[in-house]
C-alpha positions in Angstrom: -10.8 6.3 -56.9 -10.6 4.9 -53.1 -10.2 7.5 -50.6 -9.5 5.8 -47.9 -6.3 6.5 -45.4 -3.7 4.2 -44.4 -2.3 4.7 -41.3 0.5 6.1 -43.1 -1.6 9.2 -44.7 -2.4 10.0 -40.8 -1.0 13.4 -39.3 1.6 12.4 -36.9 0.8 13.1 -33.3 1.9 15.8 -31.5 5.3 15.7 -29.8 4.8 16.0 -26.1 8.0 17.1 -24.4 7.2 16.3 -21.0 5.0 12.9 -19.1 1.6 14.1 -18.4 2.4 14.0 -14.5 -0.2 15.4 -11.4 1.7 18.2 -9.4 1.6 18.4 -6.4 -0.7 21.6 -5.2 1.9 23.2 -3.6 2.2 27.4 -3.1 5.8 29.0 -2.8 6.7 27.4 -0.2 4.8 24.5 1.2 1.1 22.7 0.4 -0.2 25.5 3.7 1.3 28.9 3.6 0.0 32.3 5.0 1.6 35.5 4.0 1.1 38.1 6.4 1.7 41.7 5.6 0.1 44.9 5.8 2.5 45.7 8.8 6.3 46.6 9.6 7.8 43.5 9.6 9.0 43.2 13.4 5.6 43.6 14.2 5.5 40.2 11.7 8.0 38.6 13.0 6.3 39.4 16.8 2.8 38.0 15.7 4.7 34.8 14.7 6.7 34.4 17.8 3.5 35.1 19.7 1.6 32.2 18.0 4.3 29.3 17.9 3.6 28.2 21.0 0.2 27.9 20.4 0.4 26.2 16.9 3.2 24.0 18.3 3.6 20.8 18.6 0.6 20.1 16.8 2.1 21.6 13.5 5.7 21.4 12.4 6.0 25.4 11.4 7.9 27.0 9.3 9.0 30.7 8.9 10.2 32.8 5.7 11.9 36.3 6.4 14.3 38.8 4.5 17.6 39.3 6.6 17.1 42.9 6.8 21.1 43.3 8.7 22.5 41.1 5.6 20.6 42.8 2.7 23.6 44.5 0.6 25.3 44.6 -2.3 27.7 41.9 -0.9 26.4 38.4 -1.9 28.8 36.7 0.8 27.2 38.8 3.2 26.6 37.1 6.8 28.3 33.9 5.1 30.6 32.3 7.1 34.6 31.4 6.6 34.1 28.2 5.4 31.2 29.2 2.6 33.4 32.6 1.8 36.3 30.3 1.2 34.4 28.5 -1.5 32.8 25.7 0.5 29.1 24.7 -1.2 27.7 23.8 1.8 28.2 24.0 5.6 27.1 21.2 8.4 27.0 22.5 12.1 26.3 20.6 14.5 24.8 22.9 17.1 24.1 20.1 19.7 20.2 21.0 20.2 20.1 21.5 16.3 21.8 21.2 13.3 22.0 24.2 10.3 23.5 23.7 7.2 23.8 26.6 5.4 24.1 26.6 1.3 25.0 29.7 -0.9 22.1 28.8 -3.2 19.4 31.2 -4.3 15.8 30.9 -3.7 13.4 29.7 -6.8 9.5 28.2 -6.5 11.6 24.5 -7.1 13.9 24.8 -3.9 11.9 26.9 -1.8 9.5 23.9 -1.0 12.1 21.3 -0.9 13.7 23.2 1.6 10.4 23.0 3.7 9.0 19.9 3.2 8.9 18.9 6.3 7.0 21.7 7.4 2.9 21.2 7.1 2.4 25.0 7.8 4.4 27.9 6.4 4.2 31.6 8.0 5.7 34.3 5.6 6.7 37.6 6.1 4.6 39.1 3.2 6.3 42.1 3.0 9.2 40.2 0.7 7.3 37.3 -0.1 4.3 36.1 -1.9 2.4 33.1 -0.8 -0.4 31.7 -2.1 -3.1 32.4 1.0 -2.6 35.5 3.2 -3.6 37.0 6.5 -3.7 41.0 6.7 -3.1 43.5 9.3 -4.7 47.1 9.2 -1.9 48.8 10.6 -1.6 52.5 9.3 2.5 52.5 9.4 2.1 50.0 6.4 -1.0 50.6 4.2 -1.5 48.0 1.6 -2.7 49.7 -1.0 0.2 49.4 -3.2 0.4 45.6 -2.6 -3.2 44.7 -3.6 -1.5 42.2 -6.3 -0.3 40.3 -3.3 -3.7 40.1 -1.8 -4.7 36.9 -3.9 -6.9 34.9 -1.3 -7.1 36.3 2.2 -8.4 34.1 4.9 -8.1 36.5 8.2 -8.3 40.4 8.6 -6.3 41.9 12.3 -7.2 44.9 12.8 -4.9 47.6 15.4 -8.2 48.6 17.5 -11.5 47.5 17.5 -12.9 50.7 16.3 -11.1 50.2 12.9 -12.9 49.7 9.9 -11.3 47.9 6.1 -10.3 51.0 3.8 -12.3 51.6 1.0 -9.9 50.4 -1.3 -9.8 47.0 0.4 -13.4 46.6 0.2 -13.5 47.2 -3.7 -10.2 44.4 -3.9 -12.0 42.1 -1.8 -14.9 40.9 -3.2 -15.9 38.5 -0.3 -14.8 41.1 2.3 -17.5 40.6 4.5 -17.1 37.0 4.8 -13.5 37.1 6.1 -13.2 36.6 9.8 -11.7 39.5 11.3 -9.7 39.2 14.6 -7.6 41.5 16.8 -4.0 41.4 16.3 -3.7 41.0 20.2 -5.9 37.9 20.2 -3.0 35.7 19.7 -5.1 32.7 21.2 -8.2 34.0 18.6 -5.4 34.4 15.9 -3.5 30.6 16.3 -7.5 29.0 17.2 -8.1 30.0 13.1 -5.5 29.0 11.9 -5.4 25.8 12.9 -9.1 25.8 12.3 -7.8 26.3 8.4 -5.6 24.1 8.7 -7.6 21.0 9.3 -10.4 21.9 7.0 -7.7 22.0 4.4 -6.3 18.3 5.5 -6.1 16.1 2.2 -8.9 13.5 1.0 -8.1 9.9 2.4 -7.8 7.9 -0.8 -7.7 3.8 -0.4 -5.2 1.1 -2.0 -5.0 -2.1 -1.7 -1.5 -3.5 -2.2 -1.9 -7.1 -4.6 0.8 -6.6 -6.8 3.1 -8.6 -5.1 4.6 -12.0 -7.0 3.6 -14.1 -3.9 6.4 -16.5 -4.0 6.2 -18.2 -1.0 2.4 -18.9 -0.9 2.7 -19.9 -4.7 -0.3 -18.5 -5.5 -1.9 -15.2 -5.8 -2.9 -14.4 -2.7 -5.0 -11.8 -3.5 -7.1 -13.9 -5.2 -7.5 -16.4 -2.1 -11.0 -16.8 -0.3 -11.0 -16.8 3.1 -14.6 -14.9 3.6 -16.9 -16.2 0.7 -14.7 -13.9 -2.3 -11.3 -12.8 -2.7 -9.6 -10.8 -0.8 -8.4 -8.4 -2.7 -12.2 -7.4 -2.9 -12.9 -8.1 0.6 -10.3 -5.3 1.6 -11.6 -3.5 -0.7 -14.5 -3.1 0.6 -13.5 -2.6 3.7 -11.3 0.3 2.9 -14.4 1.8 1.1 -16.3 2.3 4.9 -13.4 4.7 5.6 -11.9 6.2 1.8 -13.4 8.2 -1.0 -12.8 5.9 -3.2 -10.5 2.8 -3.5 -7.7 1.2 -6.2 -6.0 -2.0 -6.5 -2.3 -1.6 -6.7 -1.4 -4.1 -9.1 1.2 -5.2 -11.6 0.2 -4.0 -15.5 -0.2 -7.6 -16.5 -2.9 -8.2 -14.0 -5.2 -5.1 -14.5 -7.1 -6.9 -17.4 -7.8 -10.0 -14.8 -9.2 -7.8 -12.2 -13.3 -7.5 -11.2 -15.3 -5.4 -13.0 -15.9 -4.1 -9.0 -12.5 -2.8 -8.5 -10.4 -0.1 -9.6 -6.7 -1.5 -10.6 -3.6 1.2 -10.4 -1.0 -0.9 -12.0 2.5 0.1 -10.9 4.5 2.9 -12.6 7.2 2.1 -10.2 8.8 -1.5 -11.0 10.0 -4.6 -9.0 10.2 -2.2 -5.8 7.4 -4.6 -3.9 4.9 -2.6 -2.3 6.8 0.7 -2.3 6.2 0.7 -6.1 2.6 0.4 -5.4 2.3 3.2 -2.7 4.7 5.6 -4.9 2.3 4.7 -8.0 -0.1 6.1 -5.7 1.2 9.5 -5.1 2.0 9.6 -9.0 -1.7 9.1 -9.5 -2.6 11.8 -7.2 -0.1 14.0 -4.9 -2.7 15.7 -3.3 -4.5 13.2 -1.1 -3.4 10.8 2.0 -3.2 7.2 1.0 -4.9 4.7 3.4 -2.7 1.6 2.3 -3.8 -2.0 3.0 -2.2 -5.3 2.3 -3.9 -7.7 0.5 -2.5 -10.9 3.3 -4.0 -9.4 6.3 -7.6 -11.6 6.2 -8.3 -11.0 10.0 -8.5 -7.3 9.5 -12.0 -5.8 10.6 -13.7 -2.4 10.1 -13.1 -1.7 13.6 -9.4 -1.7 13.0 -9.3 0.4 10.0 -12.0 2.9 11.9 -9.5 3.3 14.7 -7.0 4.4 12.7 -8.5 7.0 10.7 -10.2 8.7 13.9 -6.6 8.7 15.4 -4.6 10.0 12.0 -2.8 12.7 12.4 -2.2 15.1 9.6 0.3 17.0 10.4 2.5 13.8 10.7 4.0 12.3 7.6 2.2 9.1 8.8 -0.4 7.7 10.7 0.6 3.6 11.4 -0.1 1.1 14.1 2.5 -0.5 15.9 3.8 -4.0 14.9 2.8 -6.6 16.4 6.2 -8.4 16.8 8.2 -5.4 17.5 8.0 -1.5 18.1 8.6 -0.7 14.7 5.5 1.3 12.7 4.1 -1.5 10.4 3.7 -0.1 6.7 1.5 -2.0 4.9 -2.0 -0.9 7.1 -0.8 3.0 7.3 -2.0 6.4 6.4 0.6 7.8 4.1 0.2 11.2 4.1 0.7 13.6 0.7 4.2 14.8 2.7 5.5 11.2 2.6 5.8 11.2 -1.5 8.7 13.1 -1.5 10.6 11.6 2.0 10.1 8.3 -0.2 11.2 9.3 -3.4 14.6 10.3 -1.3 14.9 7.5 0.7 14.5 4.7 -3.0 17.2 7.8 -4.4 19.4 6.5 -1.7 19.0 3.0 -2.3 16.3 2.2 0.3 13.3 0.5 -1.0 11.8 -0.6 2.7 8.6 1.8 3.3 8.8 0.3 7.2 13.1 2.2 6.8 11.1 5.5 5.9 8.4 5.0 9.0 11.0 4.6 11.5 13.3 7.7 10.2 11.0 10.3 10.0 8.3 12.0 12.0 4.8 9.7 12.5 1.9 8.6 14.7 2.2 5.2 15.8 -1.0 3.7 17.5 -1.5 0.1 19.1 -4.1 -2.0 17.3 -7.2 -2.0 19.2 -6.3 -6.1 18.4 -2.9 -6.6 17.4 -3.9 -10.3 15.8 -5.8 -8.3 13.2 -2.4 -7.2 11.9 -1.1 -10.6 11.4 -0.2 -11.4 7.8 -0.4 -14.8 5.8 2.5 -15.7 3.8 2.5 -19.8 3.1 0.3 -22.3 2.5 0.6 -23.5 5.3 -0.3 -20.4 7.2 -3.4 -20.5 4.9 -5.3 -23.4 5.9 -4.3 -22.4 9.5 -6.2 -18.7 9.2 -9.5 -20.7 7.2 -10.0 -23.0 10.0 -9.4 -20.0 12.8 -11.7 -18.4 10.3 -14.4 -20.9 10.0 -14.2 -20.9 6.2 -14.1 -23.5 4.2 -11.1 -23.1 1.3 -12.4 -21.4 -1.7 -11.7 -22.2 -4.9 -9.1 -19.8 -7.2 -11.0 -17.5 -9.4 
């Protein structure tokens, strides 16, 4: 008797309820948040005041705090009119700002959406957890029973400098004599570390080379033209890999299988939304690292170009892009993307938008000038082509 299995005697396979998706490595609140407790909370509040101005305007900041006046069994409590009236939200335009204010309670989901925009979070520990914390040795507010708060500390203040960590601190803290430890009146000390922290924590710079496109109007792939002895969707490629970890080629799914064995293809996830489908395929990939994002059409583009930028990026932006060439506007297709961006593009394509350039010039970024702007010009036709061989000094390469 035969005992082999048709594919029909096979165990089903497990039901997966949700896509197997990369979160982003966010805390409560934002991907950089410090509770600080261990200390009444106006003496919180005036740390934080005291170090804004020297963590500003090189971070965006953020602050999370309890309303202690509002804090009652009233849930409309501090609300205004409109919201007590049974308004769901509530625009003012306060000429220097605007606040909207939502009745809405605070969950790990909102909570970061409300701060995206911020790349560091401050948090009065006292209510709130966060997922790195600073401490303060300050007698009025022992931390003894909050040593389930005290998950990864990064920075010890002390009152005096004659105090020393309580016993019960050293036993919780394993690595407690590695942890810097400052004086809370060094506010200059204080704001130096944490922006020291901050940068060391700045994401990997990942590279992607956009040669998905359908290339209509050169009527050929041009990722697979040769203007420097190979094409150049490789020749970016490697030019990305001087300044990246590692590179991919964006792609559509039916051209990963044609791709060299050299290259990395990261076929689109998001569909027909030209390059913005390739950049937010990206982020899909991995949410945690910056995106260095090249065109595949830009074949006077040098290592000296892509150098620049990356010594000039700026974290704390949402982008780092040089300026075009033809106008002031950011140009998108040679730009650091930042991990922050994912999100500020996923609501911009919600709204209809599918233009990463729209996104650039909306929202908070670095804009450089090209150390040679005629590195950033692009080649679209074919008659464009055999203009940038000659200027080149190539010869026209056959199709692979």
């Amino acid at each position: 008797m035969s005992t082999n299995k048709t594919s029909t005697d096979l165990p089903p396979k497990p039901r997966t309820k949700h896509a197997a998706l990369a979160r982003p490595n966010i805390g409560e609140f934002g991907r950089h948040e410090l509770a600080i407790l261990g200390a009444p909370c106006g003496k919180i509040k005036d740390l934080v005041a005291r170090l804004l101005p020297h963590l500003a305007p090189a971070l965006s900041v953020g602050y999370v705090d309890a309303d202690h006046a509002t804090a009652d069994a009233d849930d409309t409590a501090g609300a205004s009119a409109i919201l007590q009236a049974g308004a769901t939200a509530e625009l003012t335009d306060k000429i220097q700002f605007r606040r909207l204010d939502q009745p809405r309670a605070m969950d790990r989901f909102s909570q970061p959406e409300w701060l995206a925009h911020q790349n560091l979070v401050l948090v009065n520990g006292n209510h709130f957890r966060a997922k790195q914390q600073i401490i303060i040795l300050d007698p009025a507010k022992p931390l003894d029973r909050k040593l389930d708060k005290l998950t990864d500390v990064q920075l010890i203040l002390r009152v005096n400098a004659e105090q020393e960590l309580p016993e019960y601190l050293k036993n919780h803290l394993l690595n407690a004599g590695q942890i810097t430890v400052l004086d809370l009146t060094d506010t200059e000390g204080i704001a130096g570390f944490i922006k020291q922290w901050w940068q060391a924590s700045a994401p990997p710079l990942r590279g992607l080379v956009l040669a998905g496109g359908q290339s209509q109007r050169m009527q050929t792939d041009k990722g697979r033209l040769h203007y420097h002895g190979q094409e150049q969707r490789e020749y970016v490629a490697e030019l990305l890999a001087t300044v990246c970890t590692d590179v991919h080629v964006s792609c559509r799914p039916d051209q990963a299988a044609d791709l060299p064995a050299s290259l990395q293809p990261l076929p689109d996830r998001f569909l027909d939304l030209g390059p913005l489908g390739g950049i937010l395929s990206a982020f899909q990939f991995d949410p945690n690292a910056a995106w260095l994002v090249v065109a595949c059409d830009l074949p006077f583009l040098s290592v000296d170009t892509l150098q620049h930028l990356v010594a000039h990026r700026q974290p704390g932006k949402m982008a780092t892009a040089y300026q075009s060439p033809h106008n002031d506007f950011p140009e998108p297709l040679i730009t650091i993307w930042e991990p922050g961006s994912y999100t500020t593009l996923l609501q911009f394509l919600s709204l209809g938008y599918s233009c990463p350039r729209k996104a650039l010039i909306n929202s908070d970024v670095a804009v450089l000038k090209a150390p040679d702007a005629r590195e950033l010009r692009n080649v679209n036709t074919p008659e464009e082509r055999e203009t940038a061989q000659r200027e080149l000094a190539s010869p026209p390469g056959p199709l692979a």
